[in-house]
PDB file of N, H, CA, C and O in Angstrom:
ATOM      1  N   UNK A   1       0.845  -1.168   0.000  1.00  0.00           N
ATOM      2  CA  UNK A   1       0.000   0.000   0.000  1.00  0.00           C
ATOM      3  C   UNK A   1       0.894   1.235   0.000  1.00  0.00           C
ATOM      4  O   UNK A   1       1.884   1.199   0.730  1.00  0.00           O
ATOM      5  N   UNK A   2       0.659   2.332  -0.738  1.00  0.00           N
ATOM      6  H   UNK A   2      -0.145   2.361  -1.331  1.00  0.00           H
ATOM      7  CA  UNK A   2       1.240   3.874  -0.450  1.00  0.00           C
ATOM      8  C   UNK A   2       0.518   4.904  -0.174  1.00  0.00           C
ATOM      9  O   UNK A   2      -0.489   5.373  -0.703  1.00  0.00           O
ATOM     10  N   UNK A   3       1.245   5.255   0.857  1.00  0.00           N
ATOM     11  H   UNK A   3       2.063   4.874   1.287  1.00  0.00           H
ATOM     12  CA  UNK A   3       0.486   5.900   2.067  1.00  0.00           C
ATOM     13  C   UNK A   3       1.357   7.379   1.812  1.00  0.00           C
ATOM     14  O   UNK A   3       2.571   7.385   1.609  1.00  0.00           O
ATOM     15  N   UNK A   4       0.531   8.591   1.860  1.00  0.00           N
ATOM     16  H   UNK A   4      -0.455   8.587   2.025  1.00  0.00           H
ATOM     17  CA  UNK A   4       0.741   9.356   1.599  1.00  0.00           C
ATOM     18  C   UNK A   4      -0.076  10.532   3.548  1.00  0.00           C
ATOM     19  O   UNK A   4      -1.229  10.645   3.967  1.00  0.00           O
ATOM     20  N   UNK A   5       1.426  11.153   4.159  1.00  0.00           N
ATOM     21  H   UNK A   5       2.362  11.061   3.819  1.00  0.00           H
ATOM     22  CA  UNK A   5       0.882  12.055   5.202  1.00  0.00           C
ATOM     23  C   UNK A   5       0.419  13.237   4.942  1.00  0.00           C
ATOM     24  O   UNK A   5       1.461  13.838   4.678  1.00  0.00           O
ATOM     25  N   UNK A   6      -0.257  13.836   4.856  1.00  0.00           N
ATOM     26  H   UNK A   6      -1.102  13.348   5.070  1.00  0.00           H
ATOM     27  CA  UNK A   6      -0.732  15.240   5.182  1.00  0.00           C
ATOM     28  C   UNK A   6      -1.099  15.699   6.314  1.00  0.00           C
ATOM     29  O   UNK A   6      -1.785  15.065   7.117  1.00  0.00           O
ATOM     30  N   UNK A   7      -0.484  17.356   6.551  1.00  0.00           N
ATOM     31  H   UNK A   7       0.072  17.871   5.899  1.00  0.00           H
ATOM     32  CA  UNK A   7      -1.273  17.499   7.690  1.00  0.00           C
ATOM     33  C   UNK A   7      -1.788  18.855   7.856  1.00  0.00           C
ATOM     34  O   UNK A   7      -1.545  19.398   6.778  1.00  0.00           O
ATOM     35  N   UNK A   8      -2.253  19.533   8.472  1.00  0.00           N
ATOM     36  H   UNK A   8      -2.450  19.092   9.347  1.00  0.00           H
ATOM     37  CA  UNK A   8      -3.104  20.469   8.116  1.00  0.00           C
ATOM     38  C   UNK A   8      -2.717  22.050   9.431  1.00  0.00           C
ATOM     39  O   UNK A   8      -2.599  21.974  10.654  1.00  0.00           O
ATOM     40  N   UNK A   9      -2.618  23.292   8.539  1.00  0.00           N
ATOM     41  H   UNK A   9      -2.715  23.354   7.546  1.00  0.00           H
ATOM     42  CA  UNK A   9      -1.926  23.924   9.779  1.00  0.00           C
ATOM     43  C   UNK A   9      -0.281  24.062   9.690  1.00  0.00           C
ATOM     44  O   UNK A   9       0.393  23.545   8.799  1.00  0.00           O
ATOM     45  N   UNK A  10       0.263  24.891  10.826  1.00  0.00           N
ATOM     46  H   UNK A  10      -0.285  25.311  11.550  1.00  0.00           H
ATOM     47  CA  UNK A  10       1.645  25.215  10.811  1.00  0.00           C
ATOM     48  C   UNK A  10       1.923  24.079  11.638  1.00  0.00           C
ATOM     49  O   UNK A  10       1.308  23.057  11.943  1.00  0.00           O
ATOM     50  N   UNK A  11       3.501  24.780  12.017  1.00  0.00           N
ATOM     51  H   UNK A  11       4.000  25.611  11.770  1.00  0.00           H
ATOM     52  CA  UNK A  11       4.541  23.833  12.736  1.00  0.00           C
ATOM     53  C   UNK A  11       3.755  23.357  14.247  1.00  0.00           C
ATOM     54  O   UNK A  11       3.010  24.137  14.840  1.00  0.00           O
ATOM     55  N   UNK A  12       3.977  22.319  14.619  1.00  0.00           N
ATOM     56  H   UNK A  12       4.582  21.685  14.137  1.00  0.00           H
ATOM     57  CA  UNK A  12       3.851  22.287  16.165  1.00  0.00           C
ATOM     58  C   UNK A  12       4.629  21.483  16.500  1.00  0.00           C
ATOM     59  O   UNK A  12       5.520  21.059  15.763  1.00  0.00           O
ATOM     60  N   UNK A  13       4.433  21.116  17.703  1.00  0.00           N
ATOM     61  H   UNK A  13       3.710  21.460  18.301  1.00  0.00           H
ATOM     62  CA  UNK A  13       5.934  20.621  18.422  1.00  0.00           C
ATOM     63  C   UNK A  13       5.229  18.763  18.433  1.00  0.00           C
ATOM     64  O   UNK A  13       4.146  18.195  18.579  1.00  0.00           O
ATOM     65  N   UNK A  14       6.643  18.429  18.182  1.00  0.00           N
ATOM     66  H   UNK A  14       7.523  18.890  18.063  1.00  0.00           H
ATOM     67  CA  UNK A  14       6.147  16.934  18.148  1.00  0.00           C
ATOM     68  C   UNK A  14       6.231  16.121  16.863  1.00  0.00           C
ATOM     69  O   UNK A  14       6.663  14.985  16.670  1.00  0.00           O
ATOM     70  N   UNK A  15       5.500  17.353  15.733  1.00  0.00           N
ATOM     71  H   UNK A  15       5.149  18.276  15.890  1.00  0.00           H
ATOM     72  CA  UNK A  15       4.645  16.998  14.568  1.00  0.00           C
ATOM     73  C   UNK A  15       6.033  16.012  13.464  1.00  0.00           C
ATOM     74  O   UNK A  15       5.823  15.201  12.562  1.00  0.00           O
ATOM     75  N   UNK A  16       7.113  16.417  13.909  1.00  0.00           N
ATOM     76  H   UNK A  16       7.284  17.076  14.642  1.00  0.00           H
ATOM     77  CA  UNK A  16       8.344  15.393  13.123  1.00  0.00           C
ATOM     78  C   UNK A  16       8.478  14.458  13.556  1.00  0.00           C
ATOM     79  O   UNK A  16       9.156  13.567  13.044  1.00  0.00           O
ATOM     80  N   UNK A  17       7.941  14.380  14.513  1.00  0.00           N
ATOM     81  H   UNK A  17       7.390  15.104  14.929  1.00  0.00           H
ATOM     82  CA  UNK A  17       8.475  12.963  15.707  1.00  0.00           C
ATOM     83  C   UNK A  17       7.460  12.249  15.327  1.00  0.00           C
ATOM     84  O   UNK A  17       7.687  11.230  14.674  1.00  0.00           O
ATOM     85  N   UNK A  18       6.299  12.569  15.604  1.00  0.00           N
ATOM     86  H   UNK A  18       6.114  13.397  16.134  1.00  0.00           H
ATOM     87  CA  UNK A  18       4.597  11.568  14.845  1.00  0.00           C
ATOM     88  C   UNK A  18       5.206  10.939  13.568  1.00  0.00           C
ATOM     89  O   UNK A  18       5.317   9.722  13.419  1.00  0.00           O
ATOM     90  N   UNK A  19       5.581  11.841  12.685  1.00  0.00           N
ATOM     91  H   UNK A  19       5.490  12.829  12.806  1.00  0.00           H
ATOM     92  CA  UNK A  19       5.413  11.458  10.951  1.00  0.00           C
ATOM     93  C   UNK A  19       6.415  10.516  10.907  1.00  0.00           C
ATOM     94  O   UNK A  19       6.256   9.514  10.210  1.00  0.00           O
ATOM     95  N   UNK A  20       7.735  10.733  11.743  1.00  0.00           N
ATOM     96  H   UNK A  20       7.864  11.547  12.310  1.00  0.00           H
ATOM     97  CA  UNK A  20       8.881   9.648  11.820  1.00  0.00           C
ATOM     98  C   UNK A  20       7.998   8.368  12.655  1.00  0.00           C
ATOM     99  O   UNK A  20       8.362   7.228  12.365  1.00  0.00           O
ATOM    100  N   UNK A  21       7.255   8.458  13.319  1.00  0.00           N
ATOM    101  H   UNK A  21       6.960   9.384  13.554  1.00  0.00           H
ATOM    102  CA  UNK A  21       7.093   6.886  14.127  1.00  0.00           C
ATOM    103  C   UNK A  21       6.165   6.090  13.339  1.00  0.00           C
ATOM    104  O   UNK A  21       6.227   4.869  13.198  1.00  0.00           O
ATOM    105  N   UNK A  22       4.995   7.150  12.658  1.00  0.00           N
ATOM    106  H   UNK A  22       4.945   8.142  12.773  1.00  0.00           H
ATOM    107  CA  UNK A  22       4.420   6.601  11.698  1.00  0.00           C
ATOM    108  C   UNK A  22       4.884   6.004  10.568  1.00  0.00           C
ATOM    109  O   UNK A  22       4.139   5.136  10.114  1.00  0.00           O
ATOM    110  N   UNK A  23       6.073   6.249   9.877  1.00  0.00           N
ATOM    111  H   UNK A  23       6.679   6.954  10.245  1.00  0.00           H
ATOM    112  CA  UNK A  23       6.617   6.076   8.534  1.00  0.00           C
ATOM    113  C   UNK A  23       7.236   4.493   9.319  1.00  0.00           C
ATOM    114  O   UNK A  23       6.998   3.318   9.041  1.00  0.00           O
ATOM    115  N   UNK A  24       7.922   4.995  10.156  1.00  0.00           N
ATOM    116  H   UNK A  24       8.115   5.950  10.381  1.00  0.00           H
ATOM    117  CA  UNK A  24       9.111   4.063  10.416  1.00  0.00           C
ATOM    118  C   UNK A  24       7.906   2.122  10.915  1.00  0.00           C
ATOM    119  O   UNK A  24       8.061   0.925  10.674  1.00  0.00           O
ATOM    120  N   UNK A  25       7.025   2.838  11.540  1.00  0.00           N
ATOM    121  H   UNK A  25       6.898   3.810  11.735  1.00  0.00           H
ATOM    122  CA  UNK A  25       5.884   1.449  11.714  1.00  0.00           C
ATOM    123  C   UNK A  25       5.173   0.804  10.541  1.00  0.00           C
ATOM    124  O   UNK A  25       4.764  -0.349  10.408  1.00  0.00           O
ATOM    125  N   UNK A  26       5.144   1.554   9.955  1.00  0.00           N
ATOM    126  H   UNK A  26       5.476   2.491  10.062  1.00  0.00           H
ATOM    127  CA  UNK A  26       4.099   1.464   8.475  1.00  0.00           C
ATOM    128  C   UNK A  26       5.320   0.658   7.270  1.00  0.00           C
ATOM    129  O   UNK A  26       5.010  -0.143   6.389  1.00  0.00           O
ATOM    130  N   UNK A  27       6.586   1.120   7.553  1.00  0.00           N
ATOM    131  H   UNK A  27       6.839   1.771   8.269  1.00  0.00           H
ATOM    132  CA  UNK A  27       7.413   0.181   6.716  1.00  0.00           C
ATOM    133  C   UNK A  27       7.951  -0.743   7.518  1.00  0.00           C
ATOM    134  O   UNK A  27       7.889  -1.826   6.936  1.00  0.00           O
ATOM    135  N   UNK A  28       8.501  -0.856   8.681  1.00  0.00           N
ATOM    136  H   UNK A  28       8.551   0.024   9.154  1.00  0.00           H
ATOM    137  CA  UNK A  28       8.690  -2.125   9.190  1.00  0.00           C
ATOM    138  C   UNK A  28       8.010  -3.208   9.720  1.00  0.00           C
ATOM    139  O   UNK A  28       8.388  -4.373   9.594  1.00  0.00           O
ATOM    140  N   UNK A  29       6.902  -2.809  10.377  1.00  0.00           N
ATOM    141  H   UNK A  29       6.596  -1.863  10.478  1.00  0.00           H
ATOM    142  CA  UNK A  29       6.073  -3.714  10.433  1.00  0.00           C
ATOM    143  C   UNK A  29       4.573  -4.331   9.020  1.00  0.00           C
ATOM    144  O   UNK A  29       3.651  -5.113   9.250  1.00  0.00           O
ATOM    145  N   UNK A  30       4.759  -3.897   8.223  1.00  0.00           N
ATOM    146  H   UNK A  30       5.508  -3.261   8.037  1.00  0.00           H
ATOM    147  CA  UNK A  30       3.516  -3.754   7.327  1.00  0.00           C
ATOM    148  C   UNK A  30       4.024  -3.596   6.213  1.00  0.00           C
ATOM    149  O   UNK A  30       3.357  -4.049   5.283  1.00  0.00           O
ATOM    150  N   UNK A  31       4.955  -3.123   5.968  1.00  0.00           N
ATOM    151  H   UNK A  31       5.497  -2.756   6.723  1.00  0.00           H
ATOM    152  CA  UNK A  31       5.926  -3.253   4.608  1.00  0.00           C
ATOM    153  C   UNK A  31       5.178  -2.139   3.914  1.00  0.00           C
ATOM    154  O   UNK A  31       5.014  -2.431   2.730  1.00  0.00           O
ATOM    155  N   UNK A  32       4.577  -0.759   4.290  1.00  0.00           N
ATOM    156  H   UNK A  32       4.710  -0.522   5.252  1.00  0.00           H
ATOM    157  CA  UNK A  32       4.185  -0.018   3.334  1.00  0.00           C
ATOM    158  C   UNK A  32       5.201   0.858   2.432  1.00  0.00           C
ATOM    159  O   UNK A  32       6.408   0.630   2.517  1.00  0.00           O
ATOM    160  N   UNK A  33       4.799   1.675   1.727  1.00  0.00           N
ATOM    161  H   UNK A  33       3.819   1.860   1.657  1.00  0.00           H
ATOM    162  CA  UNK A  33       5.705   2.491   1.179  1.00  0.00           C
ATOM    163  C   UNK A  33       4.640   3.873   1.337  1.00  0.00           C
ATOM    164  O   UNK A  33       3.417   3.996   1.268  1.00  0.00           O
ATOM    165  N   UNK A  34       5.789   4.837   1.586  1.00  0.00           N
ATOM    166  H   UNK A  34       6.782   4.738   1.642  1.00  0.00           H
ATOM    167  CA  UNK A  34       5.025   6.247   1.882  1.00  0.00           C
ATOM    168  C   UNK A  34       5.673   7.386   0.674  1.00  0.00           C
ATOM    169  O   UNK A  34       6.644   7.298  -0.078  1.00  0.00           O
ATOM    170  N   UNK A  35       5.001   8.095   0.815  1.00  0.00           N
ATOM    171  H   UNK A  35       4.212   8.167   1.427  1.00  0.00           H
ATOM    172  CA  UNK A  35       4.984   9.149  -0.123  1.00  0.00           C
ATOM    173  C   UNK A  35       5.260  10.966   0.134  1.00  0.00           C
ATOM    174  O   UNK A  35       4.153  11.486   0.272  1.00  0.00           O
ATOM    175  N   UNK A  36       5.860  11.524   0.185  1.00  0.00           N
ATOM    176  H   UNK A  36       6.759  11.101   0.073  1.00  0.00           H
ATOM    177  CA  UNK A  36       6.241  12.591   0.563  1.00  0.00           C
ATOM    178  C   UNK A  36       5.274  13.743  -1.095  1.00  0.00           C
ATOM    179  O   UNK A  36       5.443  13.451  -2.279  1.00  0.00           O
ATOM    180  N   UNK A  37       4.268  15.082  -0.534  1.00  0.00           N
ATOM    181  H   UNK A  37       4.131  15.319   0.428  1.00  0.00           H
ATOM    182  CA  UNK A  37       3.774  16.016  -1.306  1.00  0.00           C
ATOM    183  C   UNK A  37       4.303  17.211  -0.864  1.00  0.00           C
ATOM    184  O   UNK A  37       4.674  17.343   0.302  1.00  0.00           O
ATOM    185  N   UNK A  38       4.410  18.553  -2.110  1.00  0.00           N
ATOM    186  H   UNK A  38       4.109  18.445  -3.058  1.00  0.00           H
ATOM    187  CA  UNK A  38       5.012  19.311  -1.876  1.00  0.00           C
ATOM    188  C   UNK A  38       3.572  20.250  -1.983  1.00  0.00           C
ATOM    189  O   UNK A  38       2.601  20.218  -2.739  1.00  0.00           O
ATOM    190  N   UNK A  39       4.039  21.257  -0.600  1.00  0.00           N
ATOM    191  H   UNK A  39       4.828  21.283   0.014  1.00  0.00           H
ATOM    192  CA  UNK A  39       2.953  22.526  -1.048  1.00  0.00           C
ATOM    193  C   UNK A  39       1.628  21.911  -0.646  1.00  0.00           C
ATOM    194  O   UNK A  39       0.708  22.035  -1.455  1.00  0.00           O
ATOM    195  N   UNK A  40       1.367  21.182   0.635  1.00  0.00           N
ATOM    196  H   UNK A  40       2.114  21.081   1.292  1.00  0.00           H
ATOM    197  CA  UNK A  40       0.343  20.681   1.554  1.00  0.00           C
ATOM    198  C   UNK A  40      -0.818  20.259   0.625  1.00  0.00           C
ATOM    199  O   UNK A  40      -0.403  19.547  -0.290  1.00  0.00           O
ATOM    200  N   UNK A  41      -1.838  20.432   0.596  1.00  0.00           N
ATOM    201  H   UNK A  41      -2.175  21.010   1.339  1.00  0.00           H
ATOM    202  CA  UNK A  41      -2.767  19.863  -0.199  1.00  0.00           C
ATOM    203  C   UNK A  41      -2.972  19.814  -1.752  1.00  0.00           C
ATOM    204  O   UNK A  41      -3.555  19.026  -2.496  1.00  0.00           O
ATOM    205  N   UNK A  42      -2.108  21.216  -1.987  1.00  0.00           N
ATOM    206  H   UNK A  42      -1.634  21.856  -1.383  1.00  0.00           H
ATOM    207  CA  UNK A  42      -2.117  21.369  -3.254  1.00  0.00           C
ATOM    208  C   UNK A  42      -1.419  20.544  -4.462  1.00  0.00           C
ATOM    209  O   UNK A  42      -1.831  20.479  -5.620  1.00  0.00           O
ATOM    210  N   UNK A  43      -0.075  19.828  -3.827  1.00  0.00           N
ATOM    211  H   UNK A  43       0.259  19.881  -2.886  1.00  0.00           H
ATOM    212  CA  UNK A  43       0.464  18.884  -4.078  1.00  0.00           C
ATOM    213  C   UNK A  43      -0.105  17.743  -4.765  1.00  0.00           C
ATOM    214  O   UNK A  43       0.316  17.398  -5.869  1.00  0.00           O
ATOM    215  N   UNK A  44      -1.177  17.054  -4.079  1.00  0.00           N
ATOM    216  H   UNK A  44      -1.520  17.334  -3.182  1.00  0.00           H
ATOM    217  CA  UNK A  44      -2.238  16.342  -4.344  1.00  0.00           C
ATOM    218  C   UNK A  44      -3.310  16.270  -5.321  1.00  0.00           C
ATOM    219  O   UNK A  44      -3.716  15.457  -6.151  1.00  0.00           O
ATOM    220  N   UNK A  45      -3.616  17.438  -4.904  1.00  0.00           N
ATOM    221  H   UNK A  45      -3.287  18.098  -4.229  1.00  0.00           H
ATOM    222  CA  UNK A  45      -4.478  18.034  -5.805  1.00  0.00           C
ATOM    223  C   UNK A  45      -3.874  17.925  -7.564  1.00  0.00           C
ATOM    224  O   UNK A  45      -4.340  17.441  -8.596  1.00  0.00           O
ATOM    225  N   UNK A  46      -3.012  18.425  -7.318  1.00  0.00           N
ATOM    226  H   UNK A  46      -2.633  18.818  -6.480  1.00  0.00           H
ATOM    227  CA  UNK A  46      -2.246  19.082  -8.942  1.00  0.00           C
ATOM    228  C   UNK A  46      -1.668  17.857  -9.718  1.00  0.00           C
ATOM    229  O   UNK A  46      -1.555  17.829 -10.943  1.00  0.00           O
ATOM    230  N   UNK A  47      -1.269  16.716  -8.763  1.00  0.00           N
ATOM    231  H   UNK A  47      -1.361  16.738  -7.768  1.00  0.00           H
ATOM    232  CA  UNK A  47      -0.308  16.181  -9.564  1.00  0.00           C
ATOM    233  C   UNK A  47      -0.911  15.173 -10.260  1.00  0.00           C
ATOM    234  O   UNK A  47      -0.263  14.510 -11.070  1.00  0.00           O
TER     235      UNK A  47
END
């Protein structure tokens, strides 16, 4: 599966540490592959 994060809003504290524990669980345990978008939703949108 490819799993793509978004998140919504500015910086907050933490918010690198979530996306790292998530990525890092989602490929080692589950074998996903994730996806990095540029320019928050619009990214998505456009491409």
């Amino acid at each position: 599966m490819r799993i793509g994060v978004l998140t919504g809003g500015g910086d907050c504290p933490g918010l690198n540490a979530v996306i790292r524990a998530v990525v890092r669980k989602g490929v080692a345990t589950y074998g996903h592959e994730f996806v990095g978008f540029r320019d928050g939703w619009r990214g998505p949108l456009e491409a």
